[in-house]
ChimeraX commands (.cxc) that place a marker at each C-alpha (Angstrom):
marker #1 position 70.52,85.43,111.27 radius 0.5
marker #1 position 71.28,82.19,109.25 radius 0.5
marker #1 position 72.42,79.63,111.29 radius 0.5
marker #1 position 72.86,75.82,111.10 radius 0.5
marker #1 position 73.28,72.83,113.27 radius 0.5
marker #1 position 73.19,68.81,112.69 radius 0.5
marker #1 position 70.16,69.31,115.19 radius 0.5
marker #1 position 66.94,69.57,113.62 radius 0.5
marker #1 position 64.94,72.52,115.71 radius 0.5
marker #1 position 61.45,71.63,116.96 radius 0.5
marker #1 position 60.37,74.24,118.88 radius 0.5
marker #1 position 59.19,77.93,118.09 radius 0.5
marker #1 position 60.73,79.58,120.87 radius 0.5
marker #1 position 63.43,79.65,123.53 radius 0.5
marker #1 position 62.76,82.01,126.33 radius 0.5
marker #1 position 65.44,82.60,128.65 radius 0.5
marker #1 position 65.82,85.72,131.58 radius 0.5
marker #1 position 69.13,86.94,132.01 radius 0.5
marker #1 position 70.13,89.56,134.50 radius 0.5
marker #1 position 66.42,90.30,134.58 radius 0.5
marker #1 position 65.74,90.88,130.56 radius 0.5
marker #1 position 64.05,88.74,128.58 radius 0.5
marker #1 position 65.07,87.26,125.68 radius 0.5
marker #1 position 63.10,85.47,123.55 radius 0.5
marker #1 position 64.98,82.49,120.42 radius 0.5
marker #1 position 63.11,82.48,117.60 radius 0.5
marker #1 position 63.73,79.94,115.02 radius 0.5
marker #1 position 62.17,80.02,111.46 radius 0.5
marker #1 position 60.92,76.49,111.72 radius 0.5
marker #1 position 58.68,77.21,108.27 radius 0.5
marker #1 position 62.32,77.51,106.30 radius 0.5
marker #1 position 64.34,75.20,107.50 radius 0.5
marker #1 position 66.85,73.14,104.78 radius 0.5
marker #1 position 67.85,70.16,104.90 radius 0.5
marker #1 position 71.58,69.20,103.75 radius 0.5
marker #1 position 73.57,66.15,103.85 radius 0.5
marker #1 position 77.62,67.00,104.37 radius 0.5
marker #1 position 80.24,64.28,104.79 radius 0.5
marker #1 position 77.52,62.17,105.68 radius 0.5
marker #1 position 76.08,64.11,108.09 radius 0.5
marker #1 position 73.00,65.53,108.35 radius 0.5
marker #1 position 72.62,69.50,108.75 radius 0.5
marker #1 position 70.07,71.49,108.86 radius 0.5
marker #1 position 70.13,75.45,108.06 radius 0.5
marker #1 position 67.33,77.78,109.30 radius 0.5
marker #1 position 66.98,81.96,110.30 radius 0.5
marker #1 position 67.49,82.06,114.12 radius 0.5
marker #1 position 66.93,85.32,115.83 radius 0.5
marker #1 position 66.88,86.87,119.34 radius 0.5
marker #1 position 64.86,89.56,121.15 radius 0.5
marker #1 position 64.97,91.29,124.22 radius 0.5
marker #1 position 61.15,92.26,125.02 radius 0.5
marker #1 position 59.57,93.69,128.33 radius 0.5
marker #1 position 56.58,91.66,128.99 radius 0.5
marker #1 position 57.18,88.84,131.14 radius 0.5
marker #1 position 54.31,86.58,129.97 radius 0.5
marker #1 position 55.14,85.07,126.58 radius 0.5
marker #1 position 52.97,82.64,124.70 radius 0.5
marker #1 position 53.21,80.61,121.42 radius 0.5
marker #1 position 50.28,83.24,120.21 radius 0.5
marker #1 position 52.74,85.80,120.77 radius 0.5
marker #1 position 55.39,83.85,117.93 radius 0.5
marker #1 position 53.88,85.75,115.07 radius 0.5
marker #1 position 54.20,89.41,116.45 radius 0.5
marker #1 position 58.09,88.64,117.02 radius 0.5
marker #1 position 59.35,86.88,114.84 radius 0.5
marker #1 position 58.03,89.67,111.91 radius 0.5
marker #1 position 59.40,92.36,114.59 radius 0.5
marker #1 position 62.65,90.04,114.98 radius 0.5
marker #1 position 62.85,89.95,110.87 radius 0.5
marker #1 position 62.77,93.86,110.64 radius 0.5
marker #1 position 65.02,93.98,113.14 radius 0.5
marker #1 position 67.44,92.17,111.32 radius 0.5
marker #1 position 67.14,93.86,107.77 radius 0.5
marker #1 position 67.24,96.98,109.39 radius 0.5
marker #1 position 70.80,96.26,111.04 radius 0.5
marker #1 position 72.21,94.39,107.85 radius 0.5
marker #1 position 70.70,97.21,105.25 radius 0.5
marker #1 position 72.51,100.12,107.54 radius 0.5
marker #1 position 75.86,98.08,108.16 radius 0.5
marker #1 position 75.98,97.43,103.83 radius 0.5
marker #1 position 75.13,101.24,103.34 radius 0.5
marker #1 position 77.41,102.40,105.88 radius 0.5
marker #1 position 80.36,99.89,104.05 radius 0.5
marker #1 position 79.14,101.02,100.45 radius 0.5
marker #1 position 79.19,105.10,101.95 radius 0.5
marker #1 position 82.72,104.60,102.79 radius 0.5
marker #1 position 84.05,102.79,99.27 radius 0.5
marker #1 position 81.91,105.80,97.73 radius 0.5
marker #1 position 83.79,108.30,99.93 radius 0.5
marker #1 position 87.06,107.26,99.19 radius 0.5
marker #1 position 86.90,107.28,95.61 radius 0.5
marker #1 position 85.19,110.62,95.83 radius 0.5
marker #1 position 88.38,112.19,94.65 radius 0.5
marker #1 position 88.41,110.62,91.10 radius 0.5
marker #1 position 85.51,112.66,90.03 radius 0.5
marker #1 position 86.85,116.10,90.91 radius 0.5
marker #1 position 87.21,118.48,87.78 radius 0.5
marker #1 position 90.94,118.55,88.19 radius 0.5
marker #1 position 91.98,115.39,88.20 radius 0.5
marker #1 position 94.21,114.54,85.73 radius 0.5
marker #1 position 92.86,110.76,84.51 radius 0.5
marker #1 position 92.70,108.84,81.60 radius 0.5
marker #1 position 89.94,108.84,80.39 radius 0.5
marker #1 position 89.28,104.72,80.60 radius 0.5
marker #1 position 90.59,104.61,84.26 radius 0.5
marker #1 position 88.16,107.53,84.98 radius 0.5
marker #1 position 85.50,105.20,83.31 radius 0.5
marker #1 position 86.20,102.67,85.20 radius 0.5
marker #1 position 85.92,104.56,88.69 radius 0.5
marker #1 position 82.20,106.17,87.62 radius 0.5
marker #1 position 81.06,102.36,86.73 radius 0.5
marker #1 position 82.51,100.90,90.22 radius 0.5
marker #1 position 80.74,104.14,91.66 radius 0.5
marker #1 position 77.29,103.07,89.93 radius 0.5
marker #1 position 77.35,99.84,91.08 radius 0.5
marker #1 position 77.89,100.76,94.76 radius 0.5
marker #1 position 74.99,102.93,94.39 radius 0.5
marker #1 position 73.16,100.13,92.65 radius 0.5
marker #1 position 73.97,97.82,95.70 radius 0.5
marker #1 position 70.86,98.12,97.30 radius 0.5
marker #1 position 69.24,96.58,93.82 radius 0.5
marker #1 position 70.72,93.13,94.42 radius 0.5
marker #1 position 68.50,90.82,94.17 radius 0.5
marker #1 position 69.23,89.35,97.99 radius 0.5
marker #1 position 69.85,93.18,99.76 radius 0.5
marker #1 position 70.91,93.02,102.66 radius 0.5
marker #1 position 71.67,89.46,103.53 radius 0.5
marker #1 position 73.16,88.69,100.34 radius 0.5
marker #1 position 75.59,90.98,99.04 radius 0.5
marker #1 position 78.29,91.18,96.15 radius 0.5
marker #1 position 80.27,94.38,96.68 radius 0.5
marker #1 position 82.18,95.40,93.23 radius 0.5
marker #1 position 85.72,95.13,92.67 radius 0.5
marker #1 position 87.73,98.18,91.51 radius 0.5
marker #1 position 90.08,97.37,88.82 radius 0.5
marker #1 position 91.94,100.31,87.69 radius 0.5
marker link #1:1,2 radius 0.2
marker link #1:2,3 radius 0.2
marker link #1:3,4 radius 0.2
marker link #1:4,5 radius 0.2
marker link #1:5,6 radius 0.2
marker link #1:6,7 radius 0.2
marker link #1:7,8 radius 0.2
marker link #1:8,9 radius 0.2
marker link #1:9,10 radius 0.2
marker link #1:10,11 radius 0.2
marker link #1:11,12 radius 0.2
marker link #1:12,13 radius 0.2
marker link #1:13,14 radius 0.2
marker link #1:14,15 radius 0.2
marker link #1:15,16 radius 0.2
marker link #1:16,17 radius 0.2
marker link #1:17,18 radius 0.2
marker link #1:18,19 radius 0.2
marker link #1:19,20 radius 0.2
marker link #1:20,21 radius 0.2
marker link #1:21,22 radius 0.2
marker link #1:22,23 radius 0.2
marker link #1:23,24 radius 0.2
marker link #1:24,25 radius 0.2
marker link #1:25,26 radius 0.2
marker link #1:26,27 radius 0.2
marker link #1:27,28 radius 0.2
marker link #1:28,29 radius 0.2
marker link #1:29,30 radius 0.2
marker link #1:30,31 radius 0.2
marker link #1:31,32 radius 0.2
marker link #1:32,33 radius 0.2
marker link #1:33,34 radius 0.2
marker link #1:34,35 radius 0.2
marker link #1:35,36 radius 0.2
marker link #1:36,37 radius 0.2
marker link #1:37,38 radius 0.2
marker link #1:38,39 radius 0.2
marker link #1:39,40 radius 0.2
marker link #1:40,41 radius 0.2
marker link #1:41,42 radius 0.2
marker link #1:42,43 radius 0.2
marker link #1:43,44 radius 0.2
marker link #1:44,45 radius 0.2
marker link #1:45,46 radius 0.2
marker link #1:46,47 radius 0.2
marker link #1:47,48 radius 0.2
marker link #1:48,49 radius 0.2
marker link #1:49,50 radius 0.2
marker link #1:50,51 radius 0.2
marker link #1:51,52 radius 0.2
marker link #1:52,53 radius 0.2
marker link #1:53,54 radius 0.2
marker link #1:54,55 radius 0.2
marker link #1:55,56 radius 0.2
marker link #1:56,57 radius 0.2
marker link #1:57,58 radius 0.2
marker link #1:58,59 radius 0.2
marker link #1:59,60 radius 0.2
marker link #1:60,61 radius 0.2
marker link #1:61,62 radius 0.2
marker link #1:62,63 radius 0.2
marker link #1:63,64 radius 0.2
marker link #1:64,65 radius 0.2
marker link #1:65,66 radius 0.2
marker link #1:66,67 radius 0.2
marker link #1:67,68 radius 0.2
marker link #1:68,69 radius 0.2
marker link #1:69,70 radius 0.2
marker link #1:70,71 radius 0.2
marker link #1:71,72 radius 0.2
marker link #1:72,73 radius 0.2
marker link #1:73,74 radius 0.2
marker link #1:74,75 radius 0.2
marker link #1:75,76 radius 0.2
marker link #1:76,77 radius 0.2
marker link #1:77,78 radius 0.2
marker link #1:78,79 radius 0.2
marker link #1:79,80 radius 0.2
marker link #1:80,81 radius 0.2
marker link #1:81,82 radius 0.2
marker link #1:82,83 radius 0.2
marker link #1:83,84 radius 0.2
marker link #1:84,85 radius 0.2
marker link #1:85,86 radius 0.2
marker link #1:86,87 radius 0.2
marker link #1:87,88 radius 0.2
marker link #1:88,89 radius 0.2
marker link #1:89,90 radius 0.2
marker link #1:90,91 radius 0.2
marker link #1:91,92 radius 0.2
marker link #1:92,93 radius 0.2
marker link #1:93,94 radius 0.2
marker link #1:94,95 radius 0.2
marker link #1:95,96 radius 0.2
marker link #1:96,97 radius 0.2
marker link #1:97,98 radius 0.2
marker link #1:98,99 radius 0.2
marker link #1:99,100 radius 0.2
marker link #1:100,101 radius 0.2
marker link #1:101,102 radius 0.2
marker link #1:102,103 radius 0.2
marker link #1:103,104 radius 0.2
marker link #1:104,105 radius 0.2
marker link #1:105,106 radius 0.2
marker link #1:106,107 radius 0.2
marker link #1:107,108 radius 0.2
marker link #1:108,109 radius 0.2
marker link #1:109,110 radius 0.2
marker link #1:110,111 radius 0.2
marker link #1:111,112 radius 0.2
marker link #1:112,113 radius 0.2
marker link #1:113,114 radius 0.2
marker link #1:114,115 radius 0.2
marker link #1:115,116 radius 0.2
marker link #1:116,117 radius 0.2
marker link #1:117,118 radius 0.2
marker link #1:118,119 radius 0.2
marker link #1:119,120 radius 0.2
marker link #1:120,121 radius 0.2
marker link #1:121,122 radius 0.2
marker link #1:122,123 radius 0.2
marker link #1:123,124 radius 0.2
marker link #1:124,125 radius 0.2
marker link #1:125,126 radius 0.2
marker link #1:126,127 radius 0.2
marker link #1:127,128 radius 0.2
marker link #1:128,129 radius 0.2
marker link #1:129,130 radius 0.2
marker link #1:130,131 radius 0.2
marker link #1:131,132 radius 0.2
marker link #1:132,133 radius 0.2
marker link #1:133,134 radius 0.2
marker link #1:134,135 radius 0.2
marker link #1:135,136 radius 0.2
marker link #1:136,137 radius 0.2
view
């Protein structure tokens, strides 16, 4: 998850038990941007969290979660774009039905907003940068 704060992170990971679960912070400290706003200094970075099992966490153990972490994270995003792409496709599904009387540019224009929802998943940035079309009809 993006995140930002005008407080540079050093460390790799935060690891915190609550109500006896583990959950590990993971910051991206290899992508970390550096911004000046209204004088201030900010700095953006991916943050994540993970709930894990084992008890005994080490830095060696930063590479194995913070790829699991990443998946994690494009997994949720990818479904929650899909599912809000599934829905825009479902209802418009009613403009391409034999009998509907249309003209013929405003039925145009619904198959072209169709393509690009399907096409959605070809953006450059998919998932975690995402420009949904705009039906003008």
């Amino acid at each position: 998850m993006k995140a930002e704060s005008n407080i540079k992170p050093s460390n790799k990971m935060v690891i915190e038990e609550i109500n006896g679960r583990t959950i590990v912070g993971l910051y991206d400290l290899d992508n970390i941007i550096e911004e000046t706003r209204d004088e201030e200094t900010i700095y953006k970075y991916n943050y994540y969290e993970i709930i894990i099992e084992d008890r005994e966490i080490s830095d060696e153990d930063y590479p194995r979660l913070i790829e699991a972490a990443r998946v994690t994270e494009y997994i949720k995003l990818a479904k929650e774009i899909r599912e809000k792409r599934d829905k825009l496709l479902a209802d418009t599904d009613w403009t391409m039905m034999a009998d509907v009387n249309m003209e013929v540019e405003k039925r145009e224009k619904y198959v072209n907003y169709r393509q690009e929802l399907r096409d959605i998943t070809k953006q450059e940035d998919f998932p975690y940068n995402v420009t949904f079309p705009v039906l003008e009809v």
